[in-house]
DOKE-661277 format. One record per atom (N, C-alpha, C): x, y negated, z negated. Coordinates in steps of 0.2 Angstrom, whole numbers, plus 5000, padded with zeros to 4 digits. Layout:
BEGIN
XYZ
...
This chain:
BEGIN
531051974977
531052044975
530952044968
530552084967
530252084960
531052114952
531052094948
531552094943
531252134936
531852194934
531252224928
531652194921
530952174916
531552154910
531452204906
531852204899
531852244891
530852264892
530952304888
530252344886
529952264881
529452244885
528852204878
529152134881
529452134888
529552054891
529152054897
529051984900
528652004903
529151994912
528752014918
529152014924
529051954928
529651934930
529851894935
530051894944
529451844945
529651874954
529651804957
530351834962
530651774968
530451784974
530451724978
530051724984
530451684987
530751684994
531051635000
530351615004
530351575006
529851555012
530151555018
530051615023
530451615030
529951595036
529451575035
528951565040
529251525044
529651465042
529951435048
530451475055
530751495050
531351525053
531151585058
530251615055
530151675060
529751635066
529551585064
529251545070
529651545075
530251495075
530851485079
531051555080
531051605078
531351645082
530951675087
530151675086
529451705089
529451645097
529951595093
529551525099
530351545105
530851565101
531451585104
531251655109
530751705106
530751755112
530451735117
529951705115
529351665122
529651635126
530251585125
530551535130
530751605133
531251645131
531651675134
531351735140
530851755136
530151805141
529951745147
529651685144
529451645148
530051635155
530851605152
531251635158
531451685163
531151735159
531451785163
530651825168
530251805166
529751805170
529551755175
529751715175
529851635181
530451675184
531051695184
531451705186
531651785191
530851805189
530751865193
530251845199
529951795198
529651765203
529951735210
530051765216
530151745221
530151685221
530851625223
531051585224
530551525219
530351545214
530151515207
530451515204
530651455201
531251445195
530651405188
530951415183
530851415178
531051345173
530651305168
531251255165
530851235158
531051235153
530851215146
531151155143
530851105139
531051055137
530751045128
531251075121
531351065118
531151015114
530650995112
530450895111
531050885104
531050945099
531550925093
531950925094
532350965100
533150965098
533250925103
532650925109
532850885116
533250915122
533451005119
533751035125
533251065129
533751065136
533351105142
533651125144
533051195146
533251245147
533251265155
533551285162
533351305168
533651385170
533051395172
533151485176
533751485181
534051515182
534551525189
534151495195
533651505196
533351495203
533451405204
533251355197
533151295197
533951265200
534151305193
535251285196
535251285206
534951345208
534851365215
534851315219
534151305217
533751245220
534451175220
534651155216
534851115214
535551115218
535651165217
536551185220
537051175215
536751195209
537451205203
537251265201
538051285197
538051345197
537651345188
537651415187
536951395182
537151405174
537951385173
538051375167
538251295166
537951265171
537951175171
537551155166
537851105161
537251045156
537051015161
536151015160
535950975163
535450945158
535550875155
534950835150
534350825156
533850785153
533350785158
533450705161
533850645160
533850605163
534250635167
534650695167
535050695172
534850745179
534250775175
533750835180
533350765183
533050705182
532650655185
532950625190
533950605190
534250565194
534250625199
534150675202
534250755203
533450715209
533150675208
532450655211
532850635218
532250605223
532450575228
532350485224
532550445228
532650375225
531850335226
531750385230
530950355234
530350405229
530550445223
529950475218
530350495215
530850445210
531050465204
530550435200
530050385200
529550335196
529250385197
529150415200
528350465199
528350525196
529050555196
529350595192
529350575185
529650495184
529850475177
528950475172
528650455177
528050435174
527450485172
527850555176
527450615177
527650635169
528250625168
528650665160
528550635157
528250565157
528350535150
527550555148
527050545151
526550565149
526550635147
526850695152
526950745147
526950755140
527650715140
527950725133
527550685129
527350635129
527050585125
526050605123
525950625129
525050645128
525150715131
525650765132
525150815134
524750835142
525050785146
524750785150
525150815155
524650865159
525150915164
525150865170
525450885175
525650875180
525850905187
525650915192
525850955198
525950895204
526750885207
526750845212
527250895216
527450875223
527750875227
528250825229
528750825227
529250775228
530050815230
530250755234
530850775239
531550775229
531950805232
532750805227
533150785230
533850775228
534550765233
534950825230
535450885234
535450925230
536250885229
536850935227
537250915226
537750895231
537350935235
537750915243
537350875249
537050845243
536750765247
536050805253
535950875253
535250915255
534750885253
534150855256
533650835255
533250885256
532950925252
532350955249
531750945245
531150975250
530450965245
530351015240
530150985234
530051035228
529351025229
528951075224
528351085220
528651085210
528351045209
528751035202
527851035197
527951085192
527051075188
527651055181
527351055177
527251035170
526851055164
526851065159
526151095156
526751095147
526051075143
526251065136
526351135132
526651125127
526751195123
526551155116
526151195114
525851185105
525951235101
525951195093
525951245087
525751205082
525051235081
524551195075
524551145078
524351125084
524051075085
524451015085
525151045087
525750995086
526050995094
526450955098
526350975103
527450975102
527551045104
528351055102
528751045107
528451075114
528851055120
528351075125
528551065129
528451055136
528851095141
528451155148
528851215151
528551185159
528951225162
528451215170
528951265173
528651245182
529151295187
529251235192
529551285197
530051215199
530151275207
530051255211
529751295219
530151235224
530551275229
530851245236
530251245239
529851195241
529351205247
529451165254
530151155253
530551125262
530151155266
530351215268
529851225274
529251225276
528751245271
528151225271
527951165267
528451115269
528351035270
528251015278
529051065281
529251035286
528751055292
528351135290
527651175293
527351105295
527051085288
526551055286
526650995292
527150945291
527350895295
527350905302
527450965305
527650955311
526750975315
526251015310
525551045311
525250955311
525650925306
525150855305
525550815312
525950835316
526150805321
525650815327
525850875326
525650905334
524650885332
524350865326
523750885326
523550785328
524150765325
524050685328
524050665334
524650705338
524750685344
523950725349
523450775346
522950815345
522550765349
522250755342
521850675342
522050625346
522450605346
522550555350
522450555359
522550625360
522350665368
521750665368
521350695362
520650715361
520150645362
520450595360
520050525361
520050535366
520450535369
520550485379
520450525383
520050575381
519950635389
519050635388
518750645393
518050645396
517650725391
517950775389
517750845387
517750805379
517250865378
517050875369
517350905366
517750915362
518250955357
517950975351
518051025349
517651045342
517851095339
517951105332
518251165329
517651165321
517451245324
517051275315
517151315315
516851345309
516951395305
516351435310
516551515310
516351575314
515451555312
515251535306
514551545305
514351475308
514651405307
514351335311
513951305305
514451345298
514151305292
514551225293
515151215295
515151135295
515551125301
515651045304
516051045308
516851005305
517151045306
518051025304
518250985310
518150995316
518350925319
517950925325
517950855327
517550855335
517850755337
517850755343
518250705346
517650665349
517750595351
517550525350
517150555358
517050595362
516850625368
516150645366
516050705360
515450725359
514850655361
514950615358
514450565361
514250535368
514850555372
514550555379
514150615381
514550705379
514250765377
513550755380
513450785369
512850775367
512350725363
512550645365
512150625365
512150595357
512850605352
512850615344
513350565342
513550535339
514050495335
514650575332
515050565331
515650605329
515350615319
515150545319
514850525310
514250585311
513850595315
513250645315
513450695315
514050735319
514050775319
514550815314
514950755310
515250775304
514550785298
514250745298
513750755290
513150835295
513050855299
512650905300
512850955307
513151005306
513651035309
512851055313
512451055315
511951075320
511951035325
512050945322
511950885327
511750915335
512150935336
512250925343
511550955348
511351015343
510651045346
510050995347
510050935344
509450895344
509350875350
509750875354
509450845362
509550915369
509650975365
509851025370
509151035374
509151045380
508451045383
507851085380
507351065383
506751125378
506851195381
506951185387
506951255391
507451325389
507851275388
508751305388
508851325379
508651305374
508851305370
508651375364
507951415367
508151485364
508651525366
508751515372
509151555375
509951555372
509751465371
510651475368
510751495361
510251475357
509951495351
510251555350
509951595355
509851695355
510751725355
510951655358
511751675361
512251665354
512051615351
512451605346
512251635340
511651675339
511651715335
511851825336
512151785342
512351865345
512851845341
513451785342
514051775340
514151815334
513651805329
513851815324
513851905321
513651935327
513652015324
514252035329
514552005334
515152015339
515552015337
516152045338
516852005336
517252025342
517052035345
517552025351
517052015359
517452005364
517151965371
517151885371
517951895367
518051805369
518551815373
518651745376
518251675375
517451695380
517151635377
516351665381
516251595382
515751585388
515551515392
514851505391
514551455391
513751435390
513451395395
513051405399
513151335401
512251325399
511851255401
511551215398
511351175397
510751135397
510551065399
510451015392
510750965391
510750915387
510350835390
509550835385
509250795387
509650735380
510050705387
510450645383
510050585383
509850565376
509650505376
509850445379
510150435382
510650345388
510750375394
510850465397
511150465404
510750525406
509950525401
509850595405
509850655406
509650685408
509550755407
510450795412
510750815407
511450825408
511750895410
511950935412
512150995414
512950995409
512951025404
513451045399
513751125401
514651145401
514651195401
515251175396
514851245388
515351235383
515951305385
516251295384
516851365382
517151355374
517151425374
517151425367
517251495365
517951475362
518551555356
518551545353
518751605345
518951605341
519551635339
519651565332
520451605331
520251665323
520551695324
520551765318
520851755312
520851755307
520951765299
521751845301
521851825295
522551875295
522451965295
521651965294
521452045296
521252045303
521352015308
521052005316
520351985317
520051965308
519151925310
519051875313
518651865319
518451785318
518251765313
518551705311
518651635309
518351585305
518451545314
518351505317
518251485325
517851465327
517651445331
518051365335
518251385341
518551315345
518151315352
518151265355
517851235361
517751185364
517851175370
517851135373
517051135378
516951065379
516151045381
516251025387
516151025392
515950975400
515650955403
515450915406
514750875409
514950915416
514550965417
514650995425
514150975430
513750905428
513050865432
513250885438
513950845440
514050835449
514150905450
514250925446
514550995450
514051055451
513551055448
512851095448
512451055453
512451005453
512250955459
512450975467
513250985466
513550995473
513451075475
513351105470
513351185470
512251205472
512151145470
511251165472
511151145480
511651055482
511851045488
512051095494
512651135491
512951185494
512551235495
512051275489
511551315494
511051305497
510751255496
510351225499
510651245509
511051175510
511451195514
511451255519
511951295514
512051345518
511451395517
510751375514
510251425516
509851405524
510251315522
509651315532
510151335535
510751345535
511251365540
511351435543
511151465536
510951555536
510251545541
509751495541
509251515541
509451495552
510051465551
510051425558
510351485561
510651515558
511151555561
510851625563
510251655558
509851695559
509351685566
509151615568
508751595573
509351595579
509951585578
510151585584
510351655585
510551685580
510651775581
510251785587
509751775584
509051805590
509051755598
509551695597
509251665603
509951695606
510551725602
511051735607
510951815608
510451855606
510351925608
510051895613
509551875613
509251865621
509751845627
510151795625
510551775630
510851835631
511051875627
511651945628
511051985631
510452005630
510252045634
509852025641
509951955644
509451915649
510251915653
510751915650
511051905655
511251945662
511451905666
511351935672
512051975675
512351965672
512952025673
512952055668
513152135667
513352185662
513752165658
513752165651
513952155647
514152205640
514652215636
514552275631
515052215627
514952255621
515452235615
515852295614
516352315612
516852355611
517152355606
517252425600
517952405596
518352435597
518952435594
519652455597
519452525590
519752585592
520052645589
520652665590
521152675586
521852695589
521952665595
521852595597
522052585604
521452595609
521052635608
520552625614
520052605612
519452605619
518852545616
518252615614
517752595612
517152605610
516552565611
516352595615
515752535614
515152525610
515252475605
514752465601
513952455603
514152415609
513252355611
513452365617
512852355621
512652355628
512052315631
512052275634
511452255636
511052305641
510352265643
510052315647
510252335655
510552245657
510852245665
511252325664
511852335658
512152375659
512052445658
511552465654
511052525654
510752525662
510252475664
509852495670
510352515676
511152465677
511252475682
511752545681
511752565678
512252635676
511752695676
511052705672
510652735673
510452785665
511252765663
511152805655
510552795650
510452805645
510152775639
510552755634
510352705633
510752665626
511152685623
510852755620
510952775613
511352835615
511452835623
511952905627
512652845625
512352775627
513152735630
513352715623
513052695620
513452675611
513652705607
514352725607
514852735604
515152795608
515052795612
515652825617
516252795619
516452805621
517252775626
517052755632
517252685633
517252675637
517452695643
518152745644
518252755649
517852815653
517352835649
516852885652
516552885656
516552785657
515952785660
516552735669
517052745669
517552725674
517552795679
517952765686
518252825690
518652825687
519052875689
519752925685
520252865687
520252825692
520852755692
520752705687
520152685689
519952635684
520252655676
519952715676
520152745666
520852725665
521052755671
521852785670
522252695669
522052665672
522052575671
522052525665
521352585664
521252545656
521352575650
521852635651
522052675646
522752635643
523252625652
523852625651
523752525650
523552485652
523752415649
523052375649
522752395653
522152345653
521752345647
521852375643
521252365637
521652335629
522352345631
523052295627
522952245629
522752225637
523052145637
522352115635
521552135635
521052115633
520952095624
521452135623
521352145615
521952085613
522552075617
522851995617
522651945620
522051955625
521951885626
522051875631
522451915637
523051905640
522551925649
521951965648
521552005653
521051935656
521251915662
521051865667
520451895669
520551935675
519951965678
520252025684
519752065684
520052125689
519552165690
519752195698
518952245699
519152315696
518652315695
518352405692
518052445695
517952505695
517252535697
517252595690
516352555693
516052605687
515852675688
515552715686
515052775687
514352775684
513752775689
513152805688
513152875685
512652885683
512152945678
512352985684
512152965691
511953005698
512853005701
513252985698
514152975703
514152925706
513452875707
513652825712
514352795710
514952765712
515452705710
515052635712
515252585707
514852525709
515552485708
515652445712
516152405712
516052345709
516452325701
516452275698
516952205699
516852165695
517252115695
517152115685
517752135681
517652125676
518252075671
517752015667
518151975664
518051995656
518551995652
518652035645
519051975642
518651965635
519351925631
519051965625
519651955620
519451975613
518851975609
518552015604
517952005599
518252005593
518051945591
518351915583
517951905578
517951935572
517651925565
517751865563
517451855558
517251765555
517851725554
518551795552
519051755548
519651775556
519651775560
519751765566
520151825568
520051885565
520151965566
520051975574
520552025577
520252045582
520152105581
519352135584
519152205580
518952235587
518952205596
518852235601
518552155604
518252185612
518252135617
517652115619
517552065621
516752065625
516752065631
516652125637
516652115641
516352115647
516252085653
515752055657
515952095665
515552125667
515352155673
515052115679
515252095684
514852095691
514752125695
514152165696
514052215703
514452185709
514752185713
515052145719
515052215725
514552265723
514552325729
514352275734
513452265735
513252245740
513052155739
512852145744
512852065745
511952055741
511552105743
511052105740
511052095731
511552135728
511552105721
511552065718
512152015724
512451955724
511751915721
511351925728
510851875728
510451905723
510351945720
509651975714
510051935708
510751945707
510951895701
510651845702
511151805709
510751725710
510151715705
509551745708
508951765706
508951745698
509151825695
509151835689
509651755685
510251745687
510451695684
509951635685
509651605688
509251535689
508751545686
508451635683
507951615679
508251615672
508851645670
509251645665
509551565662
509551535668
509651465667
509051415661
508451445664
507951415662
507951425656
508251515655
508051505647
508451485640
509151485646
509851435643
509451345639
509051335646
508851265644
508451245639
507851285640
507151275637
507351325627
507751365629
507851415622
508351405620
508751395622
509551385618
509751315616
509651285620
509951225620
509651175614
508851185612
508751145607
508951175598
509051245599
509151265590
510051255590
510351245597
511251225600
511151165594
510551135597
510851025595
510651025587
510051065586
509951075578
510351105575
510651145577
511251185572
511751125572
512051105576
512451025577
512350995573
511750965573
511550905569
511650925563
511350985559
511451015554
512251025551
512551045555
513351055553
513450975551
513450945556
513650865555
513450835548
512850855545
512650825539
513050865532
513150945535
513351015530
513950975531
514450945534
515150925534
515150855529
514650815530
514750745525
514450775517
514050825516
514250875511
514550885506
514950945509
515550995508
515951005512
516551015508
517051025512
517151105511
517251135519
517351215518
517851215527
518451255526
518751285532
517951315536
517551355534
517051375537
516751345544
516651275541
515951225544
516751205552
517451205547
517751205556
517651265562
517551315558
517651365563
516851375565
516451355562
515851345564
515751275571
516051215570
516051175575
516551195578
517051235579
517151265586
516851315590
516351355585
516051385588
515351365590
515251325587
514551295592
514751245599
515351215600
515651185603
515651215609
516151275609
516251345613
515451345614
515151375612
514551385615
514051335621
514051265616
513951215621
514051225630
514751215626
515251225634
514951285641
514851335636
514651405640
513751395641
513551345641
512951345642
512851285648
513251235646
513451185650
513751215659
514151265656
514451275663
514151335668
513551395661
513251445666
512551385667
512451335667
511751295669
511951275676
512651225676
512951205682
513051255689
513151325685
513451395689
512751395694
512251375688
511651415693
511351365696
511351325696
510951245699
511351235705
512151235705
512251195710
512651255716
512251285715
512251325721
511851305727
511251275726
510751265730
510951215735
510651215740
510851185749
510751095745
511251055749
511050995748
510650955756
510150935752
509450925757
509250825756
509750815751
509450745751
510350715750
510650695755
511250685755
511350615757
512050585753
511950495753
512450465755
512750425758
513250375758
513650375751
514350395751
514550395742
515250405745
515550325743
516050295742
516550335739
517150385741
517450435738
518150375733
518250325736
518650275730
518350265723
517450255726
517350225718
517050275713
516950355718
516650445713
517250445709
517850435715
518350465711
518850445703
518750355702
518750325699
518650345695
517950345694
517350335688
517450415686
517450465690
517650555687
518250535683
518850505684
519350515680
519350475674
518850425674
518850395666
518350445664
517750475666
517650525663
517850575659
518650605662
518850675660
519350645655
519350685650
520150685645
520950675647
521150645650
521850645656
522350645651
522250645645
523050615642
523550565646
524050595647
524350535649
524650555657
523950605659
524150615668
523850545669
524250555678
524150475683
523750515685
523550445691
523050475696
523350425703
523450455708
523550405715
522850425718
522550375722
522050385726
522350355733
522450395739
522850365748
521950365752
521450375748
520950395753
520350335754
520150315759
519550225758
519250255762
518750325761
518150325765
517450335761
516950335767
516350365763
516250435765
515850465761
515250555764
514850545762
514550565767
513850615767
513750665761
513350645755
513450705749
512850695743
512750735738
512350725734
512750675728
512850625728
513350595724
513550645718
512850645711
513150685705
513450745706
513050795709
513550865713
514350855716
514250785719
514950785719
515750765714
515150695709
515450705704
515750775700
515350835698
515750865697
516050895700
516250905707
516750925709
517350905706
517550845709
517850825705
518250805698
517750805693
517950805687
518050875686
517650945689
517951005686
518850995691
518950985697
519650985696
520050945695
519850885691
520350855689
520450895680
519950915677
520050955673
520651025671
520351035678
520851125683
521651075683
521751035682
522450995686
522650985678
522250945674
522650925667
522650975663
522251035662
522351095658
522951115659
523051135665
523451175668
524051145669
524051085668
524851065671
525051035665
525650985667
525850975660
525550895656
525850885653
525350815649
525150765654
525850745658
525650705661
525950695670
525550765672
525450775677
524950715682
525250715688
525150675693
524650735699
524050665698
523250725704
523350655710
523450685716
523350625720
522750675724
522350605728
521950605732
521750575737
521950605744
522150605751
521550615756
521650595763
521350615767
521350675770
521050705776
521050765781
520850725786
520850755791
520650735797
519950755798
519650805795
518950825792
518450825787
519150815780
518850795774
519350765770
519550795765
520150755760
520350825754
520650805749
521150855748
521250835740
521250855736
521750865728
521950895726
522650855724
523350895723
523650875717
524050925715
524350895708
525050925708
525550895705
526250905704
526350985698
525951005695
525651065691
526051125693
526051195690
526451235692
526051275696
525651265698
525151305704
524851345704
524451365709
524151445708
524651495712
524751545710
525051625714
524751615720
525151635725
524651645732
524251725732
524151765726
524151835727
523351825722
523251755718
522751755714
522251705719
522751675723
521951615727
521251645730
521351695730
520851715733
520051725729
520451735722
519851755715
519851685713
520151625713
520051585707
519251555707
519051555713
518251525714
517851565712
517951655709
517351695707
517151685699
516651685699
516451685691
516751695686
516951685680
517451725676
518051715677
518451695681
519151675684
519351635679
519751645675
520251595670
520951595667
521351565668
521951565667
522251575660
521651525655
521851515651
521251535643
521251565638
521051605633
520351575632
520551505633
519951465629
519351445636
519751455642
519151435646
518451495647
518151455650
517251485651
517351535659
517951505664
518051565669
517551525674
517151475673
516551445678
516751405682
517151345680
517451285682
517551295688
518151315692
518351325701
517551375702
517051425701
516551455704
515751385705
515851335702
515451295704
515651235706
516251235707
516551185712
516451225720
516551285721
516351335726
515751315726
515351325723
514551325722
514251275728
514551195725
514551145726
514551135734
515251155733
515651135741
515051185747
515251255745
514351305749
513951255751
513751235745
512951205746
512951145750
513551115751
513551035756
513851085762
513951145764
514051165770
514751155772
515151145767
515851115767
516151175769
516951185767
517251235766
517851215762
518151255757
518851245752
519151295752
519951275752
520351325753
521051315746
521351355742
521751335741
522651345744
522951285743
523451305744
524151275741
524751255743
525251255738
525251165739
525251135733
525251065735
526051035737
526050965738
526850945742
527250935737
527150965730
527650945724
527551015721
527451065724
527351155723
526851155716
526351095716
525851115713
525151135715
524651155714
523951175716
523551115722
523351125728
523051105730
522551125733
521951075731
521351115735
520851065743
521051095749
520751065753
520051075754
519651025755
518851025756
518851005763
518551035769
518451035776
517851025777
517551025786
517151025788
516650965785
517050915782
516750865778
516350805786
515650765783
515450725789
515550665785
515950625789
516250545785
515650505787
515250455784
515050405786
515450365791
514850355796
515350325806
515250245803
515650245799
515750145797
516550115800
516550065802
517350035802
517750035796
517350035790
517750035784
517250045779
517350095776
516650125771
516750065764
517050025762
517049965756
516349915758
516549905767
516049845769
515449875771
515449945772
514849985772
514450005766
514749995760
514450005754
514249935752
514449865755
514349815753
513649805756
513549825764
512949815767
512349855764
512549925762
512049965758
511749965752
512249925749
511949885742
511449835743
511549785748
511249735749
510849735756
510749785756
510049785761
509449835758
């Protein structure tokens, strides 16, 4: 402060120098601002090191971290033992370079706190200067345990990732939403598409170099959709890969994105598949099922014909509330009624019954066809004009693909006059012909075709289809039989009934029925004609009785007899079981006992049923002519050898 002297002296002025003093206290507010802004920072702590006097300073949050309370001394050798024992040298070597050259620092190292808690820090460092002098040394000091332990368990699961991703067949791949690089893809991509994992990391496109020519704007088109979409994920591609080692390859990528913290994509994930065998078995399978379609379309038309050639009256019907409807009609049963088609289709059936019959098929008969349960029984119908025509009608169920019962099919015979009898005859024999000539070969074609469609693919379908061509077989086989062996036998031969009967039962399926034969003669017969006899009832005997039911084969004083231990026929049904249609049982064709009739007719014979000696079914054949030998074995021994 300036000092005044006497008039005519001159003035003197004193001066302190505080430059220091205002330094240290300017360098005193900054620490302090400096801690108190680190200490406003969430879970940031603050920490300064003094190089002249050598004190440090920590924020409440470091003491925190640390677990002392925060008016503890703490030197800095004693803030570094404060390290883990496994990065206290990284720590030491991180300070001394600070202190020494100014050199900053950022690492990530574990501490021990005071209650022996192992925690991961983030520790920085950074110099403090004045004039080019380096004074001290400040940093922050951050818990980042949990986004260590994040970090660790991401690098887990990302390991255990890879290590899946190696060893499975599919293409793994992760980029960014635009496919500027790729960030990850698995050691598979080169089965893929044909590329090294190394290629497809230096050029995030790799993979399109081998994508088919054909195929590749289209995906081109698709993946530049990606980019204006944001949503319609995940999406699928499928696609052809001309792989350089295995060929022209059928690929289906799938492929999501994961979204950024606003809900954008990303990034893109996906996974690649070789779908070769499966676009193989799926071209297989149409293929297939187009001749099948085309087989099944061809026999539509050969079983419309049958359904309209046939020689008894025939409808399809469905069920309404319980009653029938007739859907379909053939002609037999248009012409012999007199209606018109389009009068009979979709009316009720009972329209076309007398008032008995209706009242019949209202109260149970059209229930018990609808279970399967409807054998056979007469009806009478009405003509256009009121004729009644007396039927014989056999009904079972009509079934949809997946084995629905939706109404019944069923079958009519005129049985008024004898003359009908013989016009079916007629009509049936030329019906036979067309069973033979027209059905029978697109039958063995469709067979053969399944049989191939079976070594294929595998589909429930192709079973319900060989049952159903099966069944049809059968129904072709037995109405051929129905019509042929009616005719008179005109060329009849010596036929040893020991050795027919034999060779019929290793013919037929017995399971584990016996067979006794008491009978050593010969007849007079058409052998094969009589073969069937035979076989269809020893068939009639193991169907119907139980597994291992007992058929013996005896003599008569006129013919001979078969009988089974089996539960029998009714005595109130013998009289229907020889008529067409006649079956006991759901699955059968109802032919079987009417062309053993056939048969028997036609050799001039006569059959009866009646109760066999173990109260099972027997049927006697009469009026039989025995070869006049002493013994028919030494008579077939002569006839062979002469």
């Amino acid at each position: 402060m300036p000092y005044t002297l006497p008039e005519g002296e001159a003035h003197l002025w004193l001066y302190r120098d505080v430059t220091e003093r205002k330094q240290r206290k300017q360098e005193l507010d900054r620490s302090r601002q400096f801690l108190r802004d680190t200490q406003e920072v969430a879970h940031i702590g603050g920490w300064k090191l003094d190089l002249q006097s050598e004190s440090l300073r920590w924020s409440d949050e470091v003491y925190r971290i640390h677990g002392l309370p925060p008016d503890a001394d703490v030197r800095v050798e004693d803030a570094i033992e404060f390290y883990h024992p496994d990065d206290r040298d990284t720590i030491r070597k991180a300070v001394d370079r600070l202190t020494s050259e100014g050199e900053p620092y950022d690492v990530e190292l574990r501490i021990v706190t005071v209650d022996d808690d192992v925690r991961w820090v983030r520790a920085l460092g950074e110099p403090v200067y004045e004039d080019d002098e380096l004074i001290a040394v400040q940093g922050t000091f951050q818990d980042i345990t949990e986004r260590k332990e994040r970090e660790q368990e991401l690098q887990m699961v990302r390991e255990r990732f890879e290590r899946f991703a190696s060893n499975v067949e599919d293409a793994f791949f992760l980029l960014p939403i635009d496919y500027s690089e790729t960030e990850y893809v698995n050691p598979a991509v080169e089965t893929i598409y044909g590329i090294t994992p190394e290629e497809a990391y230096d050029d995030s496109m790799a993979w399109l170099r081998h994508v088919h020519p054909d195929d590749k704007d289209e995906l081109l088109a698709e993946m530049e959709a990606q980019q204006d979409e944001t949503s319609d994920w995940p999406r699928e591609q499928e696609f052809r890969i001309d792989h350089p080692d295995r060929g022209v390859r059928w690929v289906q990528a799938r492929i999501d994105a994961i979204t950024d913290e606003n809900g954008d994509p990303s990034q893109l994930t996906g996974v690649a598949t070789d779908i070769t065998e499966q676009i193989k078995h799926e071209q297989q399978l149409e293929h297939k099922t187009e001749e099948l379609e085309q087989l099944a379309r061809k026999y539509e038309t050969q079983y419309r014909t049958l359904f309209e050639e046939a020689p008894v009256m025939t409808i399809l019907t469905r069920s309404e509330d319980g009653q029938p409807i007739i859907d379909d009609c053939n002609s037999q049963f248009v012409e012999t009624l007199g209606y018109d088609a389009d009068t009979i289709i979709g009316s009720e059936l009972a329209e076309f019954y007398t008032p008995e019959s209706a009242e019949r098929l209202r109260s149970q008969g059209y229930s018990q066809a609808l279970n399967g349960q409807f054998t056979r029984e007469k009806r009478e119908l009405l003509t256009i004009d009121g004729e009644t025509i007396e039927a014989l009608l056999r009904a079972v169920p009509r079934r949809t693909a997946d084995g629905s019962v939706i109404g019944t099919v069923a079958m009519y015979i005129d049985i008024s006059e004898r003359e009908s009898v013989k016009r079916a005859n007629e009509q049936l024999e030329e019906f036979a012909s067309v069973v033979s000539h027209d059905l029978r070969n697109p039958l063995n074609v469709a067979t053969s075709r399944l049989e191939l469609a079976a070594e294929e693919c595998d589909s429930a379908h192709l079973d319900d289809l060989e049952g159903a061509l099966d069944r049809m077989g059968a129904l072709i086989d037995d109405l051929l039989l129905l019509a042929r062996e009616g005719k008179e036998v005109t060329d009849a031969q010596p036929v040893d009934l020991t050795t027919i009967v034999n060779g019929c039962w290793e013919n037929v399926e017995t399971n584990q029925a016996s067979l006794i034969t008491t009978i050593d003669r010969s007849v007079w017969a058409d052998r094969s004609r009589l073969k069937q006899v035979f076989e269809n009832l020893f068939r009639n005997a193991v169907e119907h009785g139980r597994a291992d039911v007992t058929v013996t084969i005896g003599g008569l004083n006129d013919g001979f007899y078969i009988e089974d231990d089996g539960p029998g026929i009714p005595s109130d049904e013998r009289d229907a079981v020889f008529e067409a249609g006649y079956s006991q049982s759901t699955d059968g064709t109802g032919f079987g006992l009417s062309i053993v009739e056939q048969i028997v007719t036609a050799h001039d014979w006569n059959i009866r049923v009646t109760d066999g000696a173990d109260g099972g079914a027997r049927f006697e054949i009469t009026n039989v002519e025995f070869v006049a030998t002493e013994n028919s074995a030494s008579s077939k021994y002569r006839r062979e050898n002469n």
